[in-house]
Structure formats: C-alpha cells, structure tokens
C-alpha positions in Angstrom: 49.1 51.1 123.5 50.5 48.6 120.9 53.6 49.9 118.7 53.4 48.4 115.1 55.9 48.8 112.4 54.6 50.0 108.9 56.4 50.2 105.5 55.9 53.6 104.2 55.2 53.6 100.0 58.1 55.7 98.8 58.3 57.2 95.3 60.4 59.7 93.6 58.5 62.5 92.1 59.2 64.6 89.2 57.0 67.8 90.0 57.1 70.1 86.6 57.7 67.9 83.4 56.5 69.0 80.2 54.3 67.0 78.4 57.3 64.8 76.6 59.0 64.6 79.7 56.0 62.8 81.3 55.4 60.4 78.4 59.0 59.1 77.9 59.4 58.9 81.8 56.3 56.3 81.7 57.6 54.8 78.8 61.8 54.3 79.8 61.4 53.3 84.0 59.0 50.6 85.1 56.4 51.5 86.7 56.5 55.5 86.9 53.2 57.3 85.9 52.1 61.2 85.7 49.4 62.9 85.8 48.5 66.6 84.3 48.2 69.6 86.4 45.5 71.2 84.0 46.2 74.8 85.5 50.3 75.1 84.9 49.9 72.6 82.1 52.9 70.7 83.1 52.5 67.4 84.3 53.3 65.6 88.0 55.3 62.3 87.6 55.6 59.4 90.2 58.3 56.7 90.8 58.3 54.0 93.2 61.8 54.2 94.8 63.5 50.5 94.2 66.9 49.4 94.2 65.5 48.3 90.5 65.1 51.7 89.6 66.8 53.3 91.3 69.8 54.3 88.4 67.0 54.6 86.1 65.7 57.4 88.2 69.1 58.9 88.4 70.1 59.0 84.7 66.5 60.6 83.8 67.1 63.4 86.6 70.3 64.0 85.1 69.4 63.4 81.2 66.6 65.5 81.4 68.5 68.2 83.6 65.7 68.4 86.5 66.0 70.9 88.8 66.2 69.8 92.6 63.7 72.3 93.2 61.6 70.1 90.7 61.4 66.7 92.5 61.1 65.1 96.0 60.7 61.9 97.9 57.4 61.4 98.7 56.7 59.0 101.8 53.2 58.2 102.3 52.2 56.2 105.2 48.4 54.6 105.8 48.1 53.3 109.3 45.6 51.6 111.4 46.5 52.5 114.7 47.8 55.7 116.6 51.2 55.1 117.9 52.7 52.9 115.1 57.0 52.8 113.9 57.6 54.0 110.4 60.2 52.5 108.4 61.6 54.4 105.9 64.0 52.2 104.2 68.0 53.2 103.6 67.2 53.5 99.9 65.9 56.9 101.1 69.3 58.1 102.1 71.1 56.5 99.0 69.0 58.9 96.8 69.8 61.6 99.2 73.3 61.3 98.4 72.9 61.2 94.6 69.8 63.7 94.1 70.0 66.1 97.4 66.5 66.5 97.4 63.3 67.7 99.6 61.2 65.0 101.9 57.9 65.3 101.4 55.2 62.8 104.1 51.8 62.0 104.2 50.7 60.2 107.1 47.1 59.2 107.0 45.4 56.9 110.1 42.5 55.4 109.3 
C-alpha cells in the first residue's frame, strides 16, 4: 500500500451569526462566506484559515464577542486512496493558541 501526503482545506467557522454578523463578515475578510440555517434563522459562516487572514479572523471573534462554543476549525480532507498522511498545517495550532477552540474533520475517500 502506497502512503500519500494530502493538504487538508482548513477554514475557521463562525457557527451562530445573526444575519448582520454574516454579511459584514463576507464583506470585511477575504474570502469568508455564510450560508442560512433556515430552521434557527442564524446563519453558518466559513473562513479559509491563512496567515493572510488569520488577524482578520481574530479581531472579528473578538469584535463581535463570539462565543468559543460558537466557532471551530473545520479540516476537511478528500482523498483518493486508503492509507494516505494528512497534513494539517501549524497555522492550526497558532489559532489554538489565540481562539482555544473545538476541531471539527471530515475525511471523505473517494
């Protein structure tokens, strides 16, 4: 069996934003977007997690007064092969340190 090493697409998400939450999030760090949760009527907001962004992301958490509870890192992995190395990169653990949050993974082999 071959090992490969992947990248995994990391983003920081905001998990319960109101509706002006969402919209000035899209609007003030590049590349974020949201989508509604039509059933809580608060909205799910994604980040990719960059060195770019990555102050961006912390001054909105902290602006905005997100709770921890409200937000994760969300690591999603799409592989080709069974057996393959995922590398999550240190940005990861920076964040940690700033925003103590959950890990959430999705690992899908196709």
């Amino acid at each position: 069996m071959k090992n490969s090493t992947i990248e995994a697409e990391i983003r920081f998400r905001f998990l319960s934003l109101d509706k002006f939450q969402a919209y000035s999030l899209v609007r003030e760090i590049l590349g974020a977007t949201h989508k509604e949760d039509e059933a809580s009527n608060r909205y799910v907001a994604y980040v990719p997690l960059t060195k770019h962004n990555f102050e961006d992301i912390n001054d909105y958490f902290v602006r905005q007064r997100v709770e921890v509870e409200a937000c994760d890192i969300f690591v999603s992995v799409n592989a080709d092969a069974k057996g393959a190395n995922v590398n999550v990169p240190t940005i990861v653990n920076r964040m940690l340190k700033y925003i103590d949050c959950k890990l959430t993974f999705s690992f899908t082999v196709g």
